[in-house]
C-alpha positions in Angstrom: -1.9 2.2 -13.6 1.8 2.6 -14.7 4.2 4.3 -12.6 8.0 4.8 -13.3 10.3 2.1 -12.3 12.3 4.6 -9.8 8.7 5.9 -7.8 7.8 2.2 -7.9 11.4 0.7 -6.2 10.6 1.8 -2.7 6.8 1.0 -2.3 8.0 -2.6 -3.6 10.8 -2.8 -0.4 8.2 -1.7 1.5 5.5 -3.8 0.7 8.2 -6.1 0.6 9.0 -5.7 4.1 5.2 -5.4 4.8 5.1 -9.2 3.8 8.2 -10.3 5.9 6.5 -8.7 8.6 3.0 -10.3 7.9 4.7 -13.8 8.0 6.1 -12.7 11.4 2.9 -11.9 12.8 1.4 -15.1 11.6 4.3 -17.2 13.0 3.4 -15.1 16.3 0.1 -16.5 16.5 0.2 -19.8 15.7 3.1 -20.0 18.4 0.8 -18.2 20.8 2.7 -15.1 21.6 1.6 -12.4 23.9 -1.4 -10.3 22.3 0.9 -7.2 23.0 3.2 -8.3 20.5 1.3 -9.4 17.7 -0.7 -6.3 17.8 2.3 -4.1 17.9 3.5 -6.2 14.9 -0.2 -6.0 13.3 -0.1 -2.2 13.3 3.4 -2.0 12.0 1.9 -4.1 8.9 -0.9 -1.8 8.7 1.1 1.2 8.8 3.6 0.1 6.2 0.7 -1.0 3.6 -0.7 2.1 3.7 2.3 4.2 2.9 2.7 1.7 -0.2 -1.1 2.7 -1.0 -0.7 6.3 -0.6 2.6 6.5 -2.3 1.0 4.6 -5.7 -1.7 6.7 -5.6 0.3 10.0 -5.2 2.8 9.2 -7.7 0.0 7.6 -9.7 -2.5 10.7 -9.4 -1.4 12.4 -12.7 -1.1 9.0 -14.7 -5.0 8.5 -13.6 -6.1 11.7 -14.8 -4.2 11.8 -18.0 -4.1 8.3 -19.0 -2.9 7.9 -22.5 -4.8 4.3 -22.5 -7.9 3.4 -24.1 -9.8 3.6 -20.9 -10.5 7.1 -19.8 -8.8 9.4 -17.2 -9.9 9.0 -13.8 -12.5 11.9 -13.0 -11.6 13.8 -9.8 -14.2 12.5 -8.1 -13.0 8.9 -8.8 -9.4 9.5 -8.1 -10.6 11.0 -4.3 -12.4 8.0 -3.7 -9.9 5.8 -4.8 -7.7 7.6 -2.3 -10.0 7.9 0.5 -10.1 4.1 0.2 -7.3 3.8 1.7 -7.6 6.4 4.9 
């Protein structure tokens, strides 16, 4: 899926971020920091990767259906459940 360079900038500082954040929590654990803390990291992880997912897919919905590519559009049906993936 190709989505324009300006929809694409901030779901790549996010998952950016997601990743500093990812190293963070892994540092956390291998120093053996409270479980309180690396959770409350874990979730911020989580929450940030899916907001990159949703955002792709909703500026990507209309590029799935109407794909100019060799492969076919996306059906509905397939586009929900590639958005439902991520709930």
């Amino acid at each position: 899926m190709q989505v324009d360079d300006e929809a694409m900038r901030p779901v790549l500082n996010r998952l950016r971020r997601a990743q500093g954040q990812l190293a963070a929590v892994i540092s956390m654990v291998e120093s053996g920091r409270d479980c309180k803390d690396v959770v409350t990291q874990l979730a911020a992880v989580s929450r940030a990767l899916d907001r990159a997912g949703f955002k792709i897919v909703a500026s990507g919905m209309r590029q799935c259906l109407d794909d100019d590519s060799d492969t076919p559009p996306m059906t509905q049906e397939e586009l929900e459940k590639l958005f439902l993936a991520l709930a």
